[in-house]
C-alpha positions as MATLAB code, in Angstrom:
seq = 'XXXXXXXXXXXXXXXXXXXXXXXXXXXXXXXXXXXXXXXXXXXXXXXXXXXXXXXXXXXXXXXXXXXXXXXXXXXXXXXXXXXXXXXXXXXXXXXXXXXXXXXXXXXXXXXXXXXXXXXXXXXXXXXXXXXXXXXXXXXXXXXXXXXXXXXXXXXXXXXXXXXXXXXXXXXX';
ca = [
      54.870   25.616  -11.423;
      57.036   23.304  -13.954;
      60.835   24.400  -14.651;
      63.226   22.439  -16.748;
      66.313   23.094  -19.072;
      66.477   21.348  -21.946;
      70.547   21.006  -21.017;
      69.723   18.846  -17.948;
      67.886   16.409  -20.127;
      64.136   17.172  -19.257;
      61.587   17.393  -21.690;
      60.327   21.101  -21.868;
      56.916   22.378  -21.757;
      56.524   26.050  -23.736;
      56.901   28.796  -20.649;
      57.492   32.315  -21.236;
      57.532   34.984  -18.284;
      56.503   38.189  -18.943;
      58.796   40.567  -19.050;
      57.381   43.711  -17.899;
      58.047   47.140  -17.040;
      58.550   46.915  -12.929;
      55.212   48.552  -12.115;
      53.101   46.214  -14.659;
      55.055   42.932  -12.998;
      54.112   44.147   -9.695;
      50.150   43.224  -10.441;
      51.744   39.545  -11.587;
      53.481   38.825   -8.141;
      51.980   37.622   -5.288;
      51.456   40.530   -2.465;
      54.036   37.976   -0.349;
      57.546   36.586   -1.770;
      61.229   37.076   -2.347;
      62.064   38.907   -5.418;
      65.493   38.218   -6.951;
      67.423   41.286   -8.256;
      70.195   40.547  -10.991;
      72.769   43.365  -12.278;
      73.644   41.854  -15.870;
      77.437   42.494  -16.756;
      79.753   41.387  -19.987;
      81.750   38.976  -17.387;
      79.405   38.740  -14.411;
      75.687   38.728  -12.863;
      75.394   40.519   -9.649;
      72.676   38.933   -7.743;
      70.550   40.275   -4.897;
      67.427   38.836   -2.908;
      64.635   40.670   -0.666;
      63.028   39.483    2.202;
      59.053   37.702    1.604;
      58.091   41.352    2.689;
      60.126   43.156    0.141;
      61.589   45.961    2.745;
      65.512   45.096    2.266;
      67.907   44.005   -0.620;
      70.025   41.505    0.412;
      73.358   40.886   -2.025;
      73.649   36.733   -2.876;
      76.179   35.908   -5.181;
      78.206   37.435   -8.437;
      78.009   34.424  -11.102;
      80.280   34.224  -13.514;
      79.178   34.211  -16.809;
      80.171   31.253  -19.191;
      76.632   29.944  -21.089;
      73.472   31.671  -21.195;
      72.011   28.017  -20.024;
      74.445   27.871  -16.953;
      73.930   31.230  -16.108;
      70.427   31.006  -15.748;
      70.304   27.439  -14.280;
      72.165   29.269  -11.699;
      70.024   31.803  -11.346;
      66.930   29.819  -11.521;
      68.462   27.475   -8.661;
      69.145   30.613   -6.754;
      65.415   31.726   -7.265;
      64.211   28.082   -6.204;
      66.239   28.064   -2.981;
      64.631   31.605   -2.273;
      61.073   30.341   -3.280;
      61.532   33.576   -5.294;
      57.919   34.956   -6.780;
      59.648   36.695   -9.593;
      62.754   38.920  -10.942;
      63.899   42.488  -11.205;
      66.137   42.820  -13.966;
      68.579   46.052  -14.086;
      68.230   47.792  -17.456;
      70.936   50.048  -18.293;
      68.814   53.125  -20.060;
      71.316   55.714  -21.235;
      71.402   59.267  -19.365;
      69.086   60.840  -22.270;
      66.713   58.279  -21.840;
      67.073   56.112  -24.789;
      68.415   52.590  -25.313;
      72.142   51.269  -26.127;
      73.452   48.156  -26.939;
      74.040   47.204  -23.253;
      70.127   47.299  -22.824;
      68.964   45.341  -26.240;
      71.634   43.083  -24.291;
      69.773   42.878  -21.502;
      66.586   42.621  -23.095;
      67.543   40.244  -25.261;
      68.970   38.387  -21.828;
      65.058   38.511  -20.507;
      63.356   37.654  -23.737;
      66.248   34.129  -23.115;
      65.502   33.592  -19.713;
      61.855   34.342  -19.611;
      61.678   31.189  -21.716;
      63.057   29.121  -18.718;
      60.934   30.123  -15.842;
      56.773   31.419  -15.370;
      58.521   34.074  -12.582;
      57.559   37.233  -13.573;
      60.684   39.472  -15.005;
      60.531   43.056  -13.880;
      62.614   45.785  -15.732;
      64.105   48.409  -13.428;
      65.997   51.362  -15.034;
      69.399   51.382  -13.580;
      71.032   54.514  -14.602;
      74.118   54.900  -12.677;
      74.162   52.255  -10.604;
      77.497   50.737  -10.869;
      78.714   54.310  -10.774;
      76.979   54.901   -7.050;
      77.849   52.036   -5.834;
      81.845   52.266   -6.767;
      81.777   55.562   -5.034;
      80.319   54.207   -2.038;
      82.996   51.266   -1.816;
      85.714   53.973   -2.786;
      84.471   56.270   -0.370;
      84.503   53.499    2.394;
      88.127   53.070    1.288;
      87.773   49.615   -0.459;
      90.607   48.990   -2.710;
      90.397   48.368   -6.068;
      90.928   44.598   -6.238;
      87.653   44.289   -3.753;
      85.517   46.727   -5.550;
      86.373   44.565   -8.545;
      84.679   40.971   -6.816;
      81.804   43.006   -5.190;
      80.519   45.699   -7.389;
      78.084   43.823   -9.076;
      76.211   41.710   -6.038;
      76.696   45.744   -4.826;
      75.022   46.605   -7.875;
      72.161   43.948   -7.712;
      71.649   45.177   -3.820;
      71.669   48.661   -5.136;
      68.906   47.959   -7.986;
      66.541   45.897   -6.836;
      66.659   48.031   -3.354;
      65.546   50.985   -5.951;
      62.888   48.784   -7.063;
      61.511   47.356   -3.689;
      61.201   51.520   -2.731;
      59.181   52.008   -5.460;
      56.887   49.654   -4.939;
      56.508   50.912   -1.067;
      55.752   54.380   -2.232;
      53.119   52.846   -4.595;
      51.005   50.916   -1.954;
      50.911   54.204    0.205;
];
């Protein structure tokens, strides 16, 4: 499996992920392997890693976002030190069901990064997670400067946790 970026001075060969619905990327992952969760914010990326087993959402890092291509050579690195077997992207599908401008954003975000990396991208519907998780930080009396740093690895934990639950109750 090849990965480069053309800002670190490699010569790229054409790759492009799919970037699936969650329950089609499942058949493109290995039955084994970490899968990387990522909350996708205006300022920050939450990220979150499971176990090779997929039980439990783990929370990583938030990454600051500056460039799209150091953003995702972070989160490529992240996926490499995790010997990651793809991604489950958060996509922020309004309460009726359709799609805003914060998820063309994010799929615009995959459609980027899927160029970067053969790791299958999974897209998890999100609804309301930030919102849960700040009430579960308020309600565990975290003040507001802490939420602030956390919520989105919180967020990430909280997604791709959704995600790994789904795909339990589909292999029963």
């Amino acid at each position: 499996m090849s990965r480069c970026f053309a800002a670190w001075g490699m010569i790229c060969e054409a790759m492009t992920a799919p970037v699936l619905p969650l329950i089609e990327a499942v058949a493109l992952w290995p039955a084994r392997g970490a899968l990387i969760g990522l909350d996708l914010g205006t300022k920050t990326i939450g990220v979150a890693v499971s176990d090779p087993d997929r039980k439990l959402a783990t929370g990583v890092a938030t990454v600051q976002r500056t460039a799209f291509t150091k953003d995702a050579a972070k989160l490529l690195a992240i996926a490499q030190e995790r010997n990651a077997s793809g991604f489950v992207l958060g996509l922020p599908i309004n309460m009726d069901g359709s799609e805003g401008p914060r998820a063309q954003s994010t799929r615009a975000f995959a459609r980027n990064f899927a160029r970067l990396t053969e790791l299958p991208i999974g897209l998890w519907d999100e609804r309301l997670s930030t919102a849960a998780v700040e009430r579960e930080l308020i309600a565990n009396d975290v003040s507001r400067a802490k939420r602030a740093k956390v919520i989105d690895e919180h967020a990430a934990i909280f997604i791709l946790q959704g995600a790994l639950d789904r795909l339990t109750a589909l292999h029963r």
